[in-house]
Every structure is written in structure tokens, then in C-alpha cells.
N, C-alpha and C positions, 0 to 999 in steps of 0.2 A: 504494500500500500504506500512505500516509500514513494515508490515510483512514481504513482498518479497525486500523490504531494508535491511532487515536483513538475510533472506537466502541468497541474495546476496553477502553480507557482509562474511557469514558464508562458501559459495564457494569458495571467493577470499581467506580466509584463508587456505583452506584445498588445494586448486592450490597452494598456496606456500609452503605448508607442503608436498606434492607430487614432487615440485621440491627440496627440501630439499631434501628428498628420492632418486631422479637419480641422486644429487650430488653424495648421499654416495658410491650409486653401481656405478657409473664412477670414485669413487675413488678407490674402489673396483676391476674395468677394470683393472685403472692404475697398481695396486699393482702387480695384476694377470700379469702383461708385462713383469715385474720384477721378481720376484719369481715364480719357476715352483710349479703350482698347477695342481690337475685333471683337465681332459678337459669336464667332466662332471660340475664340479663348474663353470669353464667359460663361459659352454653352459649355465649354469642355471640363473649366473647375465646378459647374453646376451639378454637372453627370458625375463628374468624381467626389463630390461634397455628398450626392445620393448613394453612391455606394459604400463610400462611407460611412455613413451613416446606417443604411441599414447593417453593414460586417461589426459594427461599434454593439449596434444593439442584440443582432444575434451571438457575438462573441459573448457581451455579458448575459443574457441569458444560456450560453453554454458552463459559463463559470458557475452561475447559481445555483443549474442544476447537478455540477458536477461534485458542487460542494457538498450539496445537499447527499450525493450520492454517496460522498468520500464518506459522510456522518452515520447513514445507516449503514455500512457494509465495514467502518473498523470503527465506529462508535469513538470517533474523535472530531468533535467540531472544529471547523478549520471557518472560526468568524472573522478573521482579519480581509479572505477575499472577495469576500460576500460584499463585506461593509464594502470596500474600495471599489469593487463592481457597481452596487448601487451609486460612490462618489461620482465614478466617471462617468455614470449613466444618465446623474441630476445634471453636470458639468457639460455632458452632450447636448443634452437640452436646454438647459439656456442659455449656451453658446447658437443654437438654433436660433430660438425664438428671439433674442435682442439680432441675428443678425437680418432675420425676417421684418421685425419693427425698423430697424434701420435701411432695409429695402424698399417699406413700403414709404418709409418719409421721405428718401431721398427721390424715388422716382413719383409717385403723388401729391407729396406735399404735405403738411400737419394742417387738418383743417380742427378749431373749439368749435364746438356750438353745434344744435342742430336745426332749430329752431328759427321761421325766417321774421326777421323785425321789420 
């Protein structure tokens, strides 16, 4: 069971090197907001920012469940990759969502109000 301790081990690493990865291309988004690039380029960090993201989220559902596996079969909770799975899971997500918020303001505009005076 050493052994899937340590693939274990060696997933939860590569989940945080993957979320390293969609930081860079959401910085990469960001810059693209900024400076006119192709829209081929945009398209291409878009599609890799998607794949990303779903390998992000199926990798930490594979940690979770593998943890969960490691607990009933040698009856030794292994909570430290659970939690940091969940960390980078919350971490994927609202690096999503603020860069979603910052696509829709930068290409729509921030309107207050709804209501016409």
C-alpha cells in the first residue's frame, strides 16, 4: 500500500503543476484583454484553458476517490490530499470565475442600475 501512497503522492503533485499551468494561460487570457493579439491565439489559450480545466477537475476527483480508496483497503486516512485537492479545486474556481467577471467587463462594459429614470 506503500506504493499507491506514493502514486498518490505523485498525482497530488502533478494536480498542482497543472494548476500552475491554467494560472499561466489565465495570465495569458488576461494579457490577450489588453493587447490586440490574433483571434486564433485567443481561440487556442481558450481551448487549452478548457482542457485544463476539465484534467484539473477530473485529476482531483481521481485523488479523492483514490484517497478515499487508500482509507478503506489499509484503514489509514491519508487527509492531507484530500484537503489540498479540495484547495486547488476552490483555487481553480475562482481563478475561473474572477477571470470570467473580468471578460465580461472588459468586452461589455460594467453597467449599475436596472431600472430606467
Amino acid at each position: 500500500m506503500l506504493s499507491f501512497r506514493r502514486i498518490l503522492a505523485f498525482s497530488s503533485r502533478v494536480h498542482t503543476y497543472l494548476l500552475a499551468l491554467y494560472l499561466f494561460f489565465a495570465l495569458l487570457f488576461v494579457m490577450f484583454l489588453y493587447f490586440p493579439v490574433d483571434e486564433i491565439l485567443v481561440s487556442f489559450v481558450t481551448a487549452c484553458q478548457m482542457v485544463l480545466g476539465w484534467t484539473i477537475f477530473l485529476e482531483g476527483v481521481w485523488i479523492v476517490l483514490a484517497s478515499v480508496y487508500q482509507f478503506f483497503y489499509s484503514h489509514v486516512a491519508c487527509v492531507a490530499p484530500i484537503l489540498m485537492t479540495l484547495l486547488r479545486l476552490a483555487a481553480y474556481f475562482v481563478i475561473s470565475i474572477i477571470l470570467d467577471i473580468l471578460n465580461t467587463v472588459i468586452v461589455s462594459g460594467f453597467s449599475y442600475g436596472g431600472g430606467a429614470a
